[in-house]
C-alpha positions in Angstrom: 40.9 30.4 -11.1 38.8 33.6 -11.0 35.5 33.9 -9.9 34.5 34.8 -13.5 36.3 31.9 -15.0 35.1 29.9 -12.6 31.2 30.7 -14.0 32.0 30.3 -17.2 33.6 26.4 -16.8 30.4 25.8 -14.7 27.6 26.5 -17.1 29.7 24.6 -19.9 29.6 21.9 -17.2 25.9 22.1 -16.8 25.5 22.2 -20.7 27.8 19.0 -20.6 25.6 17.4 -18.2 22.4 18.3 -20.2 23.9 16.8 -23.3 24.5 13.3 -21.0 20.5 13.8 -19.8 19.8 14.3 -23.5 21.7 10.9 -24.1 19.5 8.8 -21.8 16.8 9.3 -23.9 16.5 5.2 -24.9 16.7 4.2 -21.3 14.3 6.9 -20.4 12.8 8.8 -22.5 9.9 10.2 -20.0 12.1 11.3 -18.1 14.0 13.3 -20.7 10.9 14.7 -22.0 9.4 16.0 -18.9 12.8 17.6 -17.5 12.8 19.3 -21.1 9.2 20.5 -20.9 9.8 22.1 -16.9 8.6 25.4 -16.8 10.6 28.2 -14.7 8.8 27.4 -11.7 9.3 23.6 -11.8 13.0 23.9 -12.8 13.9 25.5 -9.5 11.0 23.5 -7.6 11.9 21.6 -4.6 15.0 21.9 -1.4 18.7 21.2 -1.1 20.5 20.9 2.2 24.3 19.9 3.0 25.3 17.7 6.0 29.0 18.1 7.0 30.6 15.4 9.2 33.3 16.7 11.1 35.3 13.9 13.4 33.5 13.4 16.6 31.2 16.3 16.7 27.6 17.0 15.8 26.4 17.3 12.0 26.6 20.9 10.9 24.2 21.4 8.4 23.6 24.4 5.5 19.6 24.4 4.2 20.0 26.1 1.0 16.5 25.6 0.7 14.9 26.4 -2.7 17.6 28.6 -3.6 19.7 27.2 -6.5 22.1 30.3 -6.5 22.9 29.1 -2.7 23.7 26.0 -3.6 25.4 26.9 -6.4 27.7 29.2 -4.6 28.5 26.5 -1.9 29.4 23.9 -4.9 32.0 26.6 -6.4 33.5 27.3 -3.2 34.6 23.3 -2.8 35.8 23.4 -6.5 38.5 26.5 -5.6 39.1 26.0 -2.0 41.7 23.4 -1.0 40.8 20.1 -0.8 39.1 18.7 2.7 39.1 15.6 3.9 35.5 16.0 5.6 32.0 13.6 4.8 29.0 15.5 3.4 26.2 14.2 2.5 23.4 16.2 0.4 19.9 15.6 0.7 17.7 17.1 -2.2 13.9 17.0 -2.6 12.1 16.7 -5.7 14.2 16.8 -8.8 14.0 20.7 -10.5 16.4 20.6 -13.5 18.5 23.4 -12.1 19.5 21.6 -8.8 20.1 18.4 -11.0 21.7 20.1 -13.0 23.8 21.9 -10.3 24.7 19.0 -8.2 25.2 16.3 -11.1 27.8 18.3 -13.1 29.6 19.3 -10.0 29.8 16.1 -8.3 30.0 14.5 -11.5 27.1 12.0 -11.0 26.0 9.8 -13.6 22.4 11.2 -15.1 20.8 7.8 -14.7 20.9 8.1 -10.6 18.1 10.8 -10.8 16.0 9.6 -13.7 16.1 6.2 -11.9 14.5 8.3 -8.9 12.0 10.3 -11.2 10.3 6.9 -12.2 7.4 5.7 -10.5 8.6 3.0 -8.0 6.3 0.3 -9.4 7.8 0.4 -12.7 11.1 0.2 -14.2 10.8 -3.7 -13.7 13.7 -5.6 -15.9 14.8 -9.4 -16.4 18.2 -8.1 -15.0 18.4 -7.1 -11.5 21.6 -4.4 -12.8 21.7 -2.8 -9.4 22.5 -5.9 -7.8 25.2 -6.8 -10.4 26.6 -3.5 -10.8 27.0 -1.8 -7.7 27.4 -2.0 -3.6 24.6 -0.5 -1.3 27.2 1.4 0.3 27.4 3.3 -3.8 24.1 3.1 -4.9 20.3 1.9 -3.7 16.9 3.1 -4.2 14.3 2.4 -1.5 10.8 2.3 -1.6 8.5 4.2 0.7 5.1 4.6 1.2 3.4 8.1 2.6 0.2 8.1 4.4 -2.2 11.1 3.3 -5.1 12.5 5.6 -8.2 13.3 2.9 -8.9 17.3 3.6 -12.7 17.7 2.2 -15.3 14.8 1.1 -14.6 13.8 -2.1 -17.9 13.1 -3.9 -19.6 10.9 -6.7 -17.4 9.5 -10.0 -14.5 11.8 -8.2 -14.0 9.7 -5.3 -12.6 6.0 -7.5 -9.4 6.5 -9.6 -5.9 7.4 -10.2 -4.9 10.6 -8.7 -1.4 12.5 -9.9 0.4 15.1 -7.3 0.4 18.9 -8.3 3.1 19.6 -6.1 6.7 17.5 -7.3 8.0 17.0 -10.3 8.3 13.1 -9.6 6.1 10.2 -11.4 4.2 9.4 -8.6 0.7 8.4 -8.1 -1.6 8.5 -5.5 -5.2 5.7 -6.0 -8.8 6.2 -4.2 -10.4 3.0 -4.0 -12.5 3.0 -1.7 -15.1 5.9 -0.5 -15.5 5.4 3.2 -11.4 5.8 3.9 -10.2 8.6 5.8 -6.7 8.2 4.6 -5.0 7.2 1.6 -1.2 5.9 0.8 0.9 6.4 -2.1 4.3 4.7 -2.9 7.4 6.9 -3.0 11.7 6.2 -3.1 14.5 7.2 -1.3 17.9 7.2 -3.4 21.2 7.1 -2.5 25.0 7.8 -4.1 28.0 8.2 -2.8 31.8 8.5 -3.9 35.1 7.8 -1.8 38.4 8.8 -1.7 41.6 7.1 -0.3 41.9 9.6 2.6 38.8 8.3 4.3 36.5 10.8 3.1 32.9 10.8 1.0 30.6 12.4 -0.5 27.1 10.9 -0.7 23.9 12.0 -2.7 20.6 11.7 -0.6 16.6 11.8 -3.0 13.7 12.6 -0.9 10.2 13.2 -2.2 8.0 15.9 -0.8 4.6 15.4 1.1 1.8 15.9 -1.7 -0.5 18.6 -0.7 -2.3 18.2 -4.1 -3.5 15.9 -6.5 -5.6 16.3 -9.7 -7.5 13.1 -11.2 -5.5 11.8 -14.1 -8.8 10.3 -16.0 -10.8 13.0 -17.0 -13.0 14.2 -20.2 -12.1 17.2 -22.3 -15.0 19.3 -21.0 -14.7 18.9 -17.5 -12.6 20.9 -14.8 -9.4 19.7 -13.8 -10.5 17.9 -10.5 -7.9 18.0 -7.6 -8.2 16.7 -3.9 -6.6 18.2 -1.3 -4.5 16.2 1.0 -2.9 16.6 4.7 -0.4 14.6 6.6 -1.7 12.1 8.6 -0.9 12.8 12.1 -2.8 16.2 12.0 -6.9 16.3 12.5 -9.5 13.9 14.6 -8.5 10.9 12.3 -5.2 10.9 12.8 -3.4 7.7 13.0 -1.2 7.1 15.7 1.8 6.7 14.3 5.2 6.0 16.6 6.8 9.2 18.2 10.5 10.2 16.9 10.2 13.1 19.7 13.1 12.3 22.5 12.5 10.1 25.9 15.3 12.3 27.7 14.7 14.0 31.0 13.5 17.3 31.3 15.8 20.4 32.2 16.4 20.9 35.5 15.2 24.7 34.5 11.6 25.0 33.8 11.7 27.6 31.7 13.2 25.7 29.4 10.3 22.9 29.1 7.9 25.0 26.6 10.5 24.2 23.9 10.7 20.1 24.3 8.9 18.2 21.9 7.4 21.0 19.8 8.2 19.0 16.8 5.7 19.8 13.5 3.5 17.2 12.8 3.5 17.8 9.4 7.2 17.6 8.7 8.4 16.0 5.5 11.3 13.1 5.2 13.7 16.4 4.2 12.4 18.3 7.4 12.8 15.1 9.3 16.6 14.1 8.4 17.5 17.7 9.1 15.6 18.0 12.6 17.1 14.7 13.5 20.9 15.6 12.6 20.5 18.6 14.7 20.0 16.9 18.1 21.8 13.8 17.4 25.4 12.9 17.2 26.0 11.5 14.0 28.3 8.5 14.7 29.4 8.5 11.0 32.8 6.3 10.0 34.8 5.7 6.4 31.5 3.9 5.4 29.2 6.4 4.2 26.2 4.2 4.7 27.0 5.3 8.6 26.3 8.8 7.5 21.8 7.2 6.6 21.7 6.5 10.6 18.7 9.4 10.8 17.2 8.5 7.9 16.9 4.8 8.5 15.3 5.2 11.9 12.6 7.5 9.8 11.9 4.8 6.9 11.5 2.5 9.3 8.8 4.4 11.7 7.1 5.5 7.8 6.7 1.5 7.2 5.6 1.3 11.2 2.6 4.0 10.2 2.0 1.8 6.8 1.2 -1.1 8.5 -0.8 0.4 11.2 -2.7 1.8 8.3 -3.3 -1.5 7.1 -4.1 -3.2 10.5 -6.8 -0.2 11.0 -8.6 -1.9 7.4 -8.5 -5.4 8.6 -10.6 -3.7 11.9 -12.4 -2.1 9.7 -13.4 -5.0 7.6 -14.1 -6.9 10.5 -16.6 -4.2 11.9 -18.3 -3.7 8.4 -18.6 -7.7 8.3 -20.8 -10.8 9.7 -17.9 -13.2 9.0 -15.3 -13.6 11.6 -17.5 -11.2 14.0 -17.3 -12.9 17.6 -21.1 -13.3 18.3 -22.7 -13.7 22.2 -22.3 -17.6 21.8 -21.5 -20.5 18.9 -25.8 -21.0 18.5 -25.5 -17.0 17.2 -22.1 -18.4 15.3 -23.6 -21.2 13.5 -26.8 -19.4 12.3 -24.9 -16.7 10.9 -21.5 -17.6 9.6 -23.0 -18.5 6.4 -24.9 -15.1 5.6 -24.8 -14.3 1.9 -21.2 -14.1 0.2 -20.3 -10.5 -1.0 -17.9 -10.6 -3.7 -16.5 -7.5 -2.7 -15.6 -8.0 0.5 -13.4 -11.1 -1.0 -12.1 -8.6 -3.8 -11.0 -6.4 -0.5 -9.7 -9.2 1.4 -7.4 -9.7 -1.8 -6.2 -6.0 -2.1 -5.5 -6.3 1.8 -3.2 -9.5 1.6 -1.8 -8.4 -1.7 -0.8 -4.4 0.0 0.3 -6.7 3.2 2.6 -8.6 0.9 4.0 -5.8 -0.7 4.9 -4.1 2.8 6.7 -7.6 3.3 8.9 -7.0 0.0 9.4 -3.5 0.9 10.4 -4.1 4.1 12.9 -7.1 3.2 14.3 -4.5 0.6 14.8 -1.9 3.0 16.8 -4.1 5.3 18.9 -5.4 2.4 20.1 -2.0 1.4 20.4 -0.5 4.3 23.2 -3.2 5.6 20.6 -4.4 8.3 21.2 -7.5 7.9 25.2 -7.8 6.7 28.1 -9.3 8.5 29.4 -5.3 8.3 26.1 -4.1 9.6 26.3 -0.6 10.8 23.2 -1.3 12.8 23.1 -1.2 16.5 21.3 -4.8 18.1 18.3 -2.5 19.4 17.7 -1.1 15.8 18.2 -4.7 14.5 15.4 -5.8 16.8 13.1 -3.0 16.2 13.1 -4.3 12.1 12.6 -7.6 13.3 9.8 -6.9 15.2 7.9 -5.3 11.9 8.8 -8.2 10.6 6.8 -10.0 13.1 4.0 -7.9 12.7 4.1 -8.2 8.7 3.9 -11.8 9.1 1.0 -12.1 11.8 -1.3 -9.6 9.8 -0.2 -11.9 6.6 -1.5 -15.3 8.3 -4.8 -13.3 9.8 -6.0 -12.4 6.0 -5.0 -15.8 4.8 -7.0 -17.4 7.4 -9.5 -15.0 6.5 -9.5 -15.6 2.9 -9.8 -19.5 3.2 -12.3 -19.0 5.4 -14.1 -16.4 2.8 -13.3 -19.4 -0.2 -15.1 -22.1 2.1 -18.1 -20.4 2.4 -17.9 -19.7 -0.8 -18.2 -23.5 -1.6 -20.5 -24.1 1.2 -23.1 -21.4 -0.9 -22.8 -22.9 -4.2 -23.5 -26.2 -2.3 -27.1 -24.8 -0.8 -27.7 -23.5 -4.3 -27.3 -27.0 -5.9 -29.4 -28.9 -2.5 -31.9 -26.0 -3.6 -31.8 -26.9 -7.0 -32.0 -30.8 -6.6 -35.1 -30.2 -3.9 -37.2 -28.2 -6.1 -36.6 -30.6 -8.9 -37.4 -33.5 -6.5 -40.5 -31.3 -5.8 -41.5 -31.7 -9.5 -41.1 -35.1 -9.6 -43.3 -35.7 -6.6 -45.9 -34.1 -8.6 -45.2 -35.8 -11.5 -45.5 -39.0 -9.5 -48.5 -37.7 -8.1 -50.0 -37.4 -11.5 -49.6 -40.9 -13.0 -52.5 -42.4 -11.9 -54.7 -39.7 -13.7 -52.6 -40.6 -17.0 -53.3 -44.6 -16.3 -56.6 -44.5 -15.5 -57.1 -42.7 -18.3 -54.9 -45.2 -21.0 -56.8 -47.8 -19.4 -60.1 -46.6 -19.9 -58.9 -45.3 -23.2 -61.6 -42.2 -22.1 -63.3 -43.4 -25.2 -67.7 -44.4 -25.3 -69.5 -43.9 -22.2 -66.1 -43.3 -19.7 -65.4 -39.8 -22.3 -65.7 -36.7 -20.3 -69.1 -35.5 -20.2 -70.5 -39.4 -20.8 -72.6 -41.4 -18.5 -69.3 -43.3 -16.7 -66.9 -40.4 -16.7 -67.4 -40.4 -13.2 -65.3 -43.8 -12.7 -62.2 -42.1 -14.2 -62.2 -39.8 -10.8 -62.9 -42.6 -9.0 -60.1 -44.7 -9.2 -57.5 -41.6 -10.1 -58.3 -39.8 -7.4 -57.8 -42.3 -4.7 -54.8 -43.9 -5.8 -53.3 -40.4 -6.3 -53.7 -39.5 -2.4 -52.1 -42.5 -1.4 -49.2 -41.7 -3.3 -49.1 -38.0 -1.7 -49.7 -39.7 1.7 -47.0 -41.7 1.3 -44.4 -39.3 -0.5 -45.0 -36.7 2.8 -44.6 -39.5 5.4 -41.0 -40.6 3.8 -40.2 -36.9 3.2 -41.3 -35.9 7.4 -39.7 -39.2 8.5 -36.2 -38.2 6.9 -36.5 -34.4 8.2 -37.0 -36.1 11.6 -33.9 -37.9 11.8 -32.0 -35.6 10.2 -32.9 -32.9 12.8 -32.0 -35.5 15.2 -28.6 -35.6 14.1 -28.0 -32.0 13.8 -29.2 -32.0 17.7 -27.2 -34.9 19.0 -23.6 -32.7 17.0 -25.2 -29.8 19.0 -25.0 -31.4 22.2 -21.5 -32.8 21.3 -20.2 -29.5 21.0 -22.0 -27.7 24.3 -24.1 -26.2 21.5 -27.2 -25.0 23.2 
């Protein structure tokens, strides 16, 4: 077939393909809407790269870029050269309809794959787990992922709480600012995956990567006021960086010295797409008839992202514990006991939840990622070092878990132990009142007695006798009331300093 021929069958391919989009509508219908609504620049937003596998050699890879008309071109040439029995495996960031377009009606890839990716990763939630049902992790997965984000500028007043949206992707993703004092901030992303095989041992696979946001407008905002965006940086640029675990190579150094300024220049600000690519350029590939073999680079990054996440999250626990009296060690246990009990803040509980609730949710994610990824599967493609580095997370995941928990009972304890000194409070001061009621008898006797009638009415001759017997019998009562009240104080004291003793208390 021509070159012109060729053309024409591909844009009534694309059209096809739009019409299957169009048809998704039900399943998706945000999705449909926004790909309709994409504007020139968003329709040929984000980057497509190629990675061919040959037999025993190193990946060779083709960036296209942001160029469609690249990609295009390299799609048309497999449709009229001859067929090839080599792996490939595309990698595409963000989803611009032209590219979707581009590689779904060429590769022929159901419609649902992307919109599934365009969602936001905490939605989509059904009664029937259909990926599990329908299809192998070696066809299909999604993954979740998070992304750490280093806050550029101070972000001030009713600006710095809410739900922020990224400028920069076409994506539904999300980015939330809860708490003022953070340097950093994390959003949730995916990583999708498709592949096809053939009987001759070759593949092609389908690779959705999302883009570092760089900006991010509030999504809550009133009609009047500006459109209010943040901008963001990655996190292992500036003072605040978090130390996140190096991917740069443990080799020797070249015996030639000249040759040293190049080793481990690699960009700190390099997205999942720039990783994957950097990666398959130093590495061999290792790839097999199983085209999950062809995700080894990508694995190994996912897995250092969910290392940085929970770093992240460690780095709040320590920063909880600094900004708190509870669970502080103190110079001895006499400092301990006199100020474990300091007030209860509700929103350091409220914190304490958010933490053990995000900890839990890297615990899902993580168990997620090792299911799809074969980590765990009697035809693992994992090495026993890689095995052991997830593992290891694992560990981690499950140690910060129990620390928060502890932490939280701890937190619900005290909690009881306040409203306990509020009721003793309560029951003393009405004890108090009683005392004086008590006290206060022997006026109201004296006077039924008298019935402070004739000469014993106030201002009379005997009025005088009503004082004298009140009086008296109502400092005995007060004397004795105090002497049972200091008595019991007494012993009680002496308990507390006997327990102290006990327990080398001093």
């Amino acid at each position: 077939m021509d070159g012109t021929g060729s053309s024409v069958l591909h844009e009534v391919e694309k059209k096809a393909y739009w019409s299957l989009i169009e048809g998704i509508h039900d399943l998706y219908p945000d999705f449909v809407k926004t790909f309709e609504l994409q504007d020139h620049d968003q329709r040929n937003r984000g980057r497509a790269a190629v990675l061919e596998f040959p037999e025993g050699k190193k990946a060779l890879i083709t960036d296209f870029g942001a160029s469609g008309e690249a990609l295009d071109g390299y799609l048309k040439g497999l449709a009229n050269g001859p067929s090839s029995s080599l792996r490939r495996l595309f990698v595409l960031e963000d989803l611009g309809r032209n590219k979707v377009q581009t590689l779904g009606a060429r590769l022929r890839i159901p419609p649902t794959f992307f919109a599934a990716h365009w969602i936001d990763p905490s939605e989509g939630i059904s009664f029937v787990d259909h990926d599990f049902l329908s299809h192998k992790y070696s066809k299909y997965f999604r993954c979740r992922v998070p992304q750490l984000h280093q806050l550029v500028q101070e972000v001030q007043g009713d600006y710095r709480m809410g739900l922020y949206e990224p400028l920069n992707m076409n994506v539904q993703r999300y980015l939330q600012l809860l708490d003022k004092d953070r340097k950093f901030e994390s959003s949730q992303h995916q990583v999708s995956f498709w592949s096809t095989t053939s009987s001759s041992g070759s593949w092609t696979c389908v690779l959705l990567v999302d883009p570092i946001i760089t900006e991010a407008y509030l999504t809550k905002h009133y009609a009047n006021d500006d459109l209010h965006v943040i901008l963001l940086d990655h996190p292992d640029r500036g003072e605040h960086r978090i130390p996140v675990p190096s991917l740069t190579s443990m080799a020797p150094l070249p015996s030639d010295s000249s040759q040293w300024s190049s080793i481990n220049q690699r960009a700190s600000d390099m997205s999942l797409y720039d990783e994957i690519l950097s990666i398959y350029a130093e590495i061999d590939h290792g790839a097999t008839a199983d085209p999950r073999t062809c995700l080894a680079a990508c694995r190994h990054i996912i897995l250092t992202m969910w290392k940085g996440y929970l770093r992240f999250r460690e780095l709040e626990y320590i920063r909880f514990n600094d900004s708190s009296n509870f669970g502080k060690p103190l110079d001895n246990l006499h400092g301990w006991f006199h100020t474990w009990d300091t007030s209860w803040r509700a929103e350091a509980f409220h914190s304490l939840l958010y933490q053990q609730l995000a900890t839990s949710s890297i615990a899902t994610g993580l168990r997620n990622a090792m299911r799809v990824f074969g980590v765990e599967a009697p035809d693992t493609v994992v090495d026993k070092r890689e095995k052991e580095d997830w593992h290891a997370l694992q560990l981690s995941v499950t140690s910060l878990r129990e620390q928060l928990a502890n932490l939280i009972n701890g937190y619900s304890q005290e909690a009881s132990i306040q409203e306990s000194k509020t009721s003793n409070y309560q029951a003393r001061s009405v004890g108090r009142l009683t005392s004086l009621a008590t006290i206060l008898v022997p006026f109201s006797v004296t006077a039924a007695l008298f019935s402070m009638g004739g000469d014993f009415q106030a201002g009379q001759s005997l009025f005088w006798v009503f004082w004298v017997i009140a009086i008296p019998i109502a400092a005995v009562l007060y004397l004795g009331i105090s002497f049972y009240e200091r008595k019991t104080f007494s012993r009680d004291k002496g308990e507390v300093r006997v327990a102290d003793n006990a327990h080398g208390i001093v």
